[in-house]
C-alpha positions, 0 to 999 in steps of 0.5 A: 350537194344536189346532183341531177340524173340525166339518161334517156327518158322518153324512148321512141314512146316504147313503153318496156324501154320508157320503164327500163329508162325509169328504174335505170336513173332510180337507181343512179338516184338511189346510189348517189343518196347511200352516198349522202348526195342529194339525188334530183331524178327528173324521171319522176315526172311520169308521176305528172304524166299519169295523172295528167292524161287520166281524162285522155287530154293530156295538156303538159307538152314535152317542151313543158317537161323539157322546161321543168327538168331545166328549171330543177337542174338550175338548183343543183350543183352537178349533173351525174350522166349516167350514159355518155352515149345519150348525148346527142341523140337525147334531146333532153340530155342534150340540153341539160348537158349544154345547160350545164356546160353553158352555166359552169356546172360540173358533169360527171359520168360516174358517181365514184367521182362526184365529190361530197362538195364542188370546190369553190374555184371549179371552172378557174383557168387555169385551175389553181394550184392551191385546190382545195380538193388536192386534185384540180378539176380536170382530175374529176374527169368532167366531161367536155363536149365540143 
């Protein structure tokens, strides 16, 4: 199982919260790996970033970056968002979140409830009563945005 972490990233440019907003999504990444899940922390990109803009001409725009973690989130399984409250005023949470919305990819805002595998039937309407997972989906409490 790969599960994207998405939380606010860029913050106004602010280097303090830029850092905070770093460790904050390692840190999801780290526990969801303990769990045996394969973590995709798209803010490793800052690693893309310093080098780049070492010679002062940084030529990866943010829509580049927006692209990227898009691109990654299309091999992963689920998407843990780590803050629900990044939704809407994140523009790259936002669209991962509506990518995965838009595509049937579960979203989970805690990682006791992401499970070891996504049931072949997730997104099935109405949710079967010979689930696999003995729950249904709805019990996952997956996010439904309007």
């Amino acid at each position: 199982m790969k599960v994207y972490v998405s939380y606010r990233y860029s913050c106004e440019g602010k280097v303090v919260p830029i850092l905070n907003s770093i460790g904050r999504a390692t840190q999801a990444g780290v526990e969801l790996e303990r769990k045996g899940i394969v973590a995709y922390v798209p803010h490793f990109d800052w690693l893309l970033a310093a080098v780049d803009g070492v010679d002062g001409k940084p030529s990866i725009t943010l829509e580049q970056y927006y692209r990227h973690g898009i691109e990654w989130l299309k091999c992963c399984d689920a998407l843990l968002l780590v803050d629900p409250e990044d939704y809407g005023p994140s523009k790259g949470v936002t669209a991962e979140v509506d990518y995965c919305l838009e595509h049937n990819i579960p979203v989970f805002t805690s990682i006791e409830d992401i499970p070891r595998k996504i049931p072949s039937c997730f997104g099935a309407a109405p949710c079967k009563s010979n689930c696999p997972t003995l729950k249904g989906c709805q019990e996952y409490r997956m996010l439904k945005y309007p």
